[in-house]
FISE-22723 format. One record per residue (C-alpha): x, y, z; residue number from 1. Coordinates in steps of 0.02 Angstrom, whole numbers, plus 50000, padded with zeros to 5 digits. Example, Ala and Ser with C-alpha at 12.3 -4.5 7.8 and 13.67 -1.06 7.14 Angstrom:
REM FISE-22723
((50615,49775,50390),1);
((50684,49947,50357),2);
This chain:
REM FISE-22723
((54148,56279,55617),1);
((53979,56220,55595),2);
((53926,56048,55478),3);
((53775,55941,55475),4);
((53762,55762,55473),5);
((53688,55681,55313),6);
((53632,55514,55282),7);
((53758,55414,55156),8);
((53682,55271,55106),9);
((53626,55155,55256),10);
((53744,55261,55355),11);
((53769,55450,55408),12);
((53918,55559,55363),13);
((53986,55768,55382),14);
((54089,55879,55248),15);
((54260,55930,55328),16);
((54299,56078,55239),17);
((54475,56106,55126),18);
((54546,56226,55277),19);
((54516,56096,55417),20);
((54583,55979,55320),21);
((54751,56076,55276),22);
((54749,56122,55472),23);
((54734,55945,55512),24);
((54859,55896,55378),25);
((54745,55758,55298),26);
((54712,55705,55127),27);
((54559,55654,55040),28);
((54574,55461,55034),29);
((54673,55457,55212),30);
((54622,55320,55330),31);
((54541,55389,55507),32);
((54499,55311,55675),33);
((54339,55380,55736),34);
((54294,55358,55928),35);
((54165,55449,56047),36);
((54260,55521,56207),37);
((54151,55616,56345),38);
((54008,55629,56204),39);
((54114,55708,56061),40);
((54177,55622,55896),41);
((54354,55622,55869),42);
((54437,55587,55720),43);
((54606,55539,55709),44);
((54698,55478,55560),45);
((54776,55300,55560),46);
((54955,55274,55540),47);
((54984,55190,55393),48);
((55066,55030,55417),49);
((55266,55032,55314),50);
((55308,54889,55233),51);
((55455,54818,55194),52);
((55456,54891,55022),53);
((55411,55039,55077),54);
((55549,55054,55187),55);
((55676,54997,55075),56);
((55617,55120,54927),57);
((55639,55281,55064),58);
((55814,55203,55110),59);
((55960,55282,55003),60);
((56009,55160,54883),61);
((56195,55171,54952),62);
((56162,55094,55104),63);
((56064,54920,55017),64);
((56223,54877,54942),65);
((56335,54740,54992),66);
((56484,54773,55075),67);
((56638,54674,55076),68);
((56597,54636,55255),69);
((56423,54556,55208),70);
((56471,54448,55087),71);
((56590,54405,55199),72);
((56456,54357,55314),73);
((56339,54270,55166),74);
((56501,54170,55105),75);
((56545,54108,55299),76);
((56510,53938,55329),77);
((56424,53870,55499),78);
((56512,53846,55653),79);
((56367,53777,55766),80);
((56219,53698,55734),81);
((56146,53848,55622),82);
((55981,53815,55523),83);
C-alpha cells in the first residue's frame, strides 16, 4: 500500500486507509506508539490503561456483592496492632 506524507500543521502526517485499519483492528481516535526500528516507522497501538472503574463495570455484578464471609471480615475486630 502506497501513502504520502503531508504536512499537518507544524508537523507531518499519512492517511491509513479503512482496510488497514480493520486489518490492524484500530479505531479512529485509538492511541498509538510510533518508533523508528532499522529505518522504518512502526506504529503500534497503546494499551489503554483499566481503571478501577473500569474493571469493576466489566466484572459481573454477582461477584461485587458481599458475602456473609466478608462482612464477617469488615465486622472482625483487630487482633494485633492493625492500622
Amino acid at each position: 500500500m502506497h501513502t504520502n506524507i503531508r504536512k499537518w500543521g507544524n508537523s507531518a502526517g499519512t492517511i491509513i486507509p479503512a482496510n488497514i485499519l480493520q486489518e490492524a483492528g484500530l479505531e479512529i481516535g485509538d492511541a498509538l506508539d510510533a518508533q523508528v526500528v532499522e529505518g522504518r516507522v512502526i506504529l503500534s497501538p497503546v494499551e489503554a490503561e483499566l481503571t478501577l472503574e473500569d474493571l469493576l463495570a466489566g466484572s459481573p455484578k454477582e461477584n461485587l456483592a458481599i458475602t456473609d464471609e466478608d462482612r464477617e471480615w469488615l465486622d472482625a475486630s483487630g487482633v494485633g496492632s492493625e492500622i
